[in-house]
C-alpha positions in Angstrom: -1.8 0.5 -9.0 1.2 1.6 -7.2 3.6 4.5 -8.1 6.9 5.5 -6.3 9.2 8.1 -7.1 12.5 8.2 -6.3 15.1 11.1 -6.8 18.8 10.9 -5.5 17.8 12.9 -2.4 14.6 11.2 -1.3 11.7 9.0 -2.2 9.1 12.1 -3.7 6.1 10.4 -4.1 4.5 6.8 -2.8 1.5 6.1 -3.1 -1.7 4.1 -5.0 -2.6 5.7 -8.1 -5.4 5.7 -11.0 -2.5 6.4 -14.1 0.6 8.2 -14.6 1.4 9.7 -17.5 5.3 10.0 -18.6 7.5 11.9 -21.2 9.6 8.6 -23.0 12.0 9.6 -25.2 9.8 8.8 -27.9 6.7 10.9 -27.2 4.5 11.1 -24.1 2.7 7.8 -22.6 0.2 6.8 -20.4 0.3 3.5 -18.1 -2.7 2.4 -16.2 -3.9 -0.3 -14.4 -2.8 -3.8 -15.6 -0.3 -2.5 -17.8 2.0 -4.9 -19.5 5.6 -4.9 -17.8 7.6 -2.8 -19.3 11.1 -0.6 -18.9 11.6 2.7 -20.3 13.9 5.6 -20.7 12.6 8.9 -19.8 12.9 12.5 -21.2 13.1 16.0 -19.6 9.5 16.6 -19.1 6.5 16.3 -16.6 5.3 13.5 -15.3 1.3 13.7 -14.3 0.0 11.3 -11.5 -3.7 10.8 -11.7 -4.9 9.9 -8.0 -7.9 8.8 -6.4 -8.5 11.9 -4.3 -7.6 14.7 -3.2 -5.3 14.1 0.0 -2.2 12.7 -0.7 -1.3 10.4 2.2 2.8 9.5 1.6 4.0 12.5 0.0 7.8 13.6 1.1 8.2 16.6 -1.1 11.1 18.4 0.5 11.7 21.2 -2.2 8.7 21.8 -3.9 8.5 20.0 -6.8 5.6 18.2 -6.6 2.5 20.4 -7.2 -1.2 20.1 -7.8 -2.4 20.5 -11.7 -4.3 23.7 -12.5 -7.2 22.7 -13.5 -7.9 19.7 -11.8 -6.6 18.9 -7.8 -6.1 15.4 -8.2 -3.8 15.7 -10.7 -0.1 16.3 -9.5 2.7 17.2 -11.9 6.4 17.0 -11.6 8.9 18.1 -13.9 12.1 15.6 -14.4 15.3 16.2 -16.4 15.4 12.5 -16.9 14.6 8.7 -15.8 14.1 5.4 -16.3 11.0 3.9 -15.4 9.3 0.4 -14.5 6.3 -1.4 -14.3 5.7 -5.0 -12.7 2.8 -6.2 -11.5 0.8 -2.8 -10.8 3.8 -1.2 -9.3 5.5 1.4 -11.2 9.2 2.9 -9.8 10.2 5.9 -11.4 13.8 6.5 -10.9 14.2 10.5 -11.5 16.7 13.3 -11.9 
């Protein structure tokens, strides 16, 4: 499955991904794999994107805000004030402020 996310200033994250997990405005979800297509609003919160590994081949994180998960490396977390997000086919755009 493939996750982009895009801020105003640059594309922050691009890459293949195991699941993301999102704060919607009505409670946390998680999409993986084979999802059903769907379009949602998103909340201030953190998104969490599960990978495959630890090296994170397309990452363009110009201030910081993408960082690894305490407890677990390939886990990344990045907090948004808000966003829309969806999911077609495996590929997921996340569309962040």
């Amino acid at each position: 499955m493939y996750l982009e996310i895009v801020s105003p200033e640059a594309i922050l994250f691009s890459s293949d991904v195991d699941s993301v997990v999102l704060p919607g405005v009505n409670g946390e979800f998680q999409i993986l794999e084979n999802h059903a297509s769907i379009v949602s609003i998103l909340k201030s919160g953190t998104i969490k994107i599960h990978t495959h590994s630890q090296s994170h081949l397309v990452l363009d994180d110009l201030h910081g805000e993408i960082v690894p998960h305490i407890d677990d490396d390939k886990i990344l977390t990045i907090k948004i004030s808000s966003g829309t997000i969806e999911m077609n086919n495996n590929k997921i755009i996340v569309l962040a402020d």
